[in-house]
C-alpha positions as CSV (number, residue, x, y, z in Angstrom):
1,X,-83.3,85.6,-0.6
2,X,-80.3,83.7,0.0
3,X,-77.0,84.0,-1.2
4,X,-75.8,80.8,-3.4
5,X,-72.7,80.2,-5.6
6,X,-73.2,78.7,-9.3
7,X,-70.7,76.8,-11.1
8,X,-71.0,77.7,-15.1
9,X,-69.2,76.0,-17.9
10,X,-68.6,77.9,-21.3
11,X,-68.3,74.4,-23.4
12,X,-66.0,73.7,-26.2
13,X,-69.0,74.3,-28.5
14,X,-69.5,77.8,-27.0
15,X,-65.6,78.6,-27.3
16,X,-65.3,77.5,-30.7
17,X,-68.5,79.1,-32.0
18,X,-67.1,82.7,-29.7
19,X,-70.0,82.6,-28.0
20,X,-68.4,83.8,-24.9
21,X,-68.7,87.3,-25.1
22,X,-72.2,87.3,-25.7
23,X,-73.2,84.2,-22.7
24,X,-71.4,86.9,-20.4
25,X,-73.3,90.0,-20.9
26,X,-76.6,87.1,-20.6
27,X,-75.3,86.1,-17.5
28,X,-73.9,89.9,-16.3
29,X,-77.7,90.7,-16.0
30,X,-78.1,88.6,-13.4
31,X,-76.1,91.7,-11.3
32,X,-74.3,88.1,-9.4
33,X,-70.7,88.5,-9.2
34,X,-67.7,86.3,-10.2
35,X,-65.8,84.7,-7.5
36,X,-63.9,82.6,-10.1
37,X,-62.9,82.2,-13.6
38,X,-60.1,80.1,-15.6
39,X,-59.7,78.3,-18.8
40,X,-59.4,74.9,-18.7
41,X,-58.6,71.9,-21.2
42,X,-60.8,69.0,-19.6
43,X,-59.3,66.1,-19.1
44,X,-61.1,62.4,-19.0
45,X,-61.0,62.2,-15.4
46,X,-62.9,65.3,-14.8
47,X,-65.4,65.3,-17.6
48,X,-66.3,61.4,-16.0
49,X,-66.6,62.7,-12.4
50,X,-68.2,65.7,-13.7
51,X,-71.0,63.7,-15.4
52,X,-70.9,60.2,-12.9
53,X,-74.6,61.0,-12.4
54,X,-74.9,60.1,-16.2
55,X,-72.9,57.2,-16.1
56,X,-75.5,54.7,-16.8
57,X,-77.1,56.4,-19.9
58,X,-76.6,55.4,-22.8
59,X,-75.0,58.5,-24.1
60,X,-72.7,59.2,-21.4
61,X,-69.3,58.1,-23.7
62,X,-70.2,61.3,-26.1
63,X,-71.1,63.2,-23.4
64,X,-68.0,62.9,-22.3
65,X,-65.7,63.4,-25.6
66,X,-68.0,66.6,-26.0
67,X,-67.1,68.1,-22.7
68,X,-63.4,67.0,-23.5
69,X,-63.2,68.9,-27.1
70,X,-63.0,65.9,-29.2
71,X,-65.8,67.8,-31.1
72,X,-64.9,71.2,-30.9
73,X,-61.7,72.6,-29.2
74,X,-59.8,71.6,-26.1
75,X,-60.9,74.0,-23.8
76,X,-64.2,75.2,-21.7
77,X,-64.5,78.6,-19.9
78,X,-65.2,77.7,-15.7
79,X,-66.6,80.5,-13.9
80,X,-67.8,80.6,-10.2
81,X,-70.8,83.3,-9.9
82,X,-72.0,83.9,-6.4
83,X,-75.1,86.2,-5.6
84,X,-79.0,86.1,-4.1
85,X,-80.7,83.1,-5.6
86,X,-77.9,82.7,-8.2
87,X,-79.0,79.2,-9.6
88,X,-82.6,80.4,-10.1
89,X,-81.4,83.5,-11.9
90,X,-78.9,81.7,-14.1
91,X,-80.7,78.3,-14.8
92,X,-83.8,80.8,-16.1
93,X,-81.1,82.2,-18.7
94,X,-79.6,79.2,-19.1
95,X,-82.6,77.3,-20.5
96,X,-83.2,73.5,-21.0
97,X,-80.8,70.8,-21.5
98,X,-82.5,70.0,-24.7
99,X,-81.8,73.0,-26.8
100,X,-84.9,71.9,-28.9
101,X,-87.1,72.5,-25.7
102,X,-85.2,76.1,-24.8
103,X,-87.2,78.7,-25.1
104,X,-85.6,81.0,-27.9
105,X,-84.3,83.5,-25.6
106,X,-82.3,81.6,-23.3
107,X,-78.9,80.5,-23.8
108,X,-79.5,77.4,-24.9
109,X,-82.4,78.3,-27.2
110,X,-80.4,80.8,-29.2
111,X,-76.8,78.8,-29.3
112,X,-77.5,75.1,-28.4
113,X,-78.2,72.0,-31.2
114,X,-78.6,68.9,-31.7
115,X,-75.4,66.6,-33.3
116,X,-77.2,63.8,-35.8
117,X,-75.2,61.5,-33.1
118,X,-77.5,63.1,-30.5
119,X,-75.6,64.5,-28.9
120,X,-76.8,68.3,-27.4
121,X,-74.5,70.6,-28.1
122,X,-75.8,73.1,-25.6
123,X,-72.5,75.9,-25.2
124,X,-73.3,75.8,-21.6
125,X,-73.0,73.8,-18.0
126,X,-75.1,75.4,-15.1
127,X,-75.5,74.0,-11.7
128,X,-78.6,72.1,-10.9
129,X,-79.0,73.4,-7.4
130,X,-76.7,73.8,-4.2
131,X,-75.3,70.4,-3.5
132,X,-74.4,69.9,-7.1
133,X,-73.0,73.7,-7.3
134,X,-70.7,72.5,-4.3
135,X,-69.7,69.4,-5.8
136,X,-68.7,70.7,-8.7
137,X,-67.3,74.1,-7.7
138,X,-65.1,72.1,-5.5
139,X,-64.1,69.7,-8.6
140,X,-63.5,72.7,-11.1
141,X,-61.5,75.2,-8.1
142,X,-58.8,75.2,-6.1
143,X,-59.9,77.2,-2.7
144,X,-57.0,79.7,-3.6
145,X,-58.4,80.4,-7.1
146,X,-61.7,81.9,-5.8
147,X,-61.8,85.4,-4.7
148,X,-64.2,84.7,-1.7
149,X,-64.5,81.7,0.5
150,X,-67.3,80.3,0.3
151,X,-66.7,76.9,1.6
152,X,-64.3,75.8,4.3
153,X,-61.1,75.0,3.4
154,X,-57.6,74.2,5.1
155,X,-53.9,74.4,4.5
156,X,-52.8,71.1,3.9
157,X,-48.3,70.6,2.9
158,X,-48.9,68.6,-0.4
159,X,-45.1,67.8,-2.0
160,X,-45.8,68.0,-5.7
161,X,-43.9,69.1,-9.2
162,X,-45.4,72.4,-10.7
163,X,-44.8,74.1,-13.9
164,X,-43.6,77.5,-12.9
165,X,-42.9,80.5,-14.9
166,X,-38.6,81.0,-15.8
């Protein structure tokens, strides 16, 4: 067994539809733990490095306005789960992209669909396996915003404005 971390997305589609609640107590019994967790409204920068695998298909442009919120709302749900085998034991509740092809039980088999534009609206993002979990977890997380270091990191003086509380 060895111990992995797993970026999840709660997408718009989820949010909008309330879905969270219910994708969480899927994913709680898994017994992983979360390391990470933050709303976040997706800009177009992120959604395309996100998805630059998908560039060249021909649905990458809705892919990315889906992920965005153009369709739903503006926000998706991030969460960092770490555990033994984590992406094995989430992608098996996770269920296929294609929410036609997702067995009914899984999360995409009992939430996902398919737009008439083609578009699968599938409520949730899982990491594929451990390179893309630490691409992405490092896209979607600050090293300070995870409650457990699991990658290296370093303090770096980075002279920036930030909205701060009055």
């Amino acid at each position: 067994m060895k111990i992995q971390q797993i970026l999840i997305l709660i997408k718009p589609d989820g949010l909008l539809k309330s879905l969270t609640g219910n994708i969480l107590s899927m994913v709680s019994e898994t017994k992983l733990k979360i390391v990470g967790a933050k709303a976040i409204e997706v800009t177009k920068e992120l959604a395309q490095e996100h998805y630059k695998s998908l560039k060249e298909e021909n649905y990458f442009d809705e892919l990315i306005k889906y992920i965005m919120g153009d369709y739903h709302t503006r926000r998706v749900l991030a969460l960092v789960y770490e555990g033994e085998d984590a992406i094995s034991k989430i992608r098996t509740i996770v269920g296929s992209t294609n929410p036609e092809k997702a067995h009914p039980i899984t999360i995409r088999g009992k939430y996902g669909r398919i737009t008439q534009k083609g578009v699968f609206e599938n409520a949730i993002h899982a990491s594929e396996n451990e390179q893309e979990a630490e691409r992405e977890i490092k896209l979607w997380f600050k090293p300070e915003e995870l409650t457990s270091k699991i990658y290296p990191s370093k303090t770096d003086t980075i002279e920036k404005q930030e909205l701060v509380w009055e």
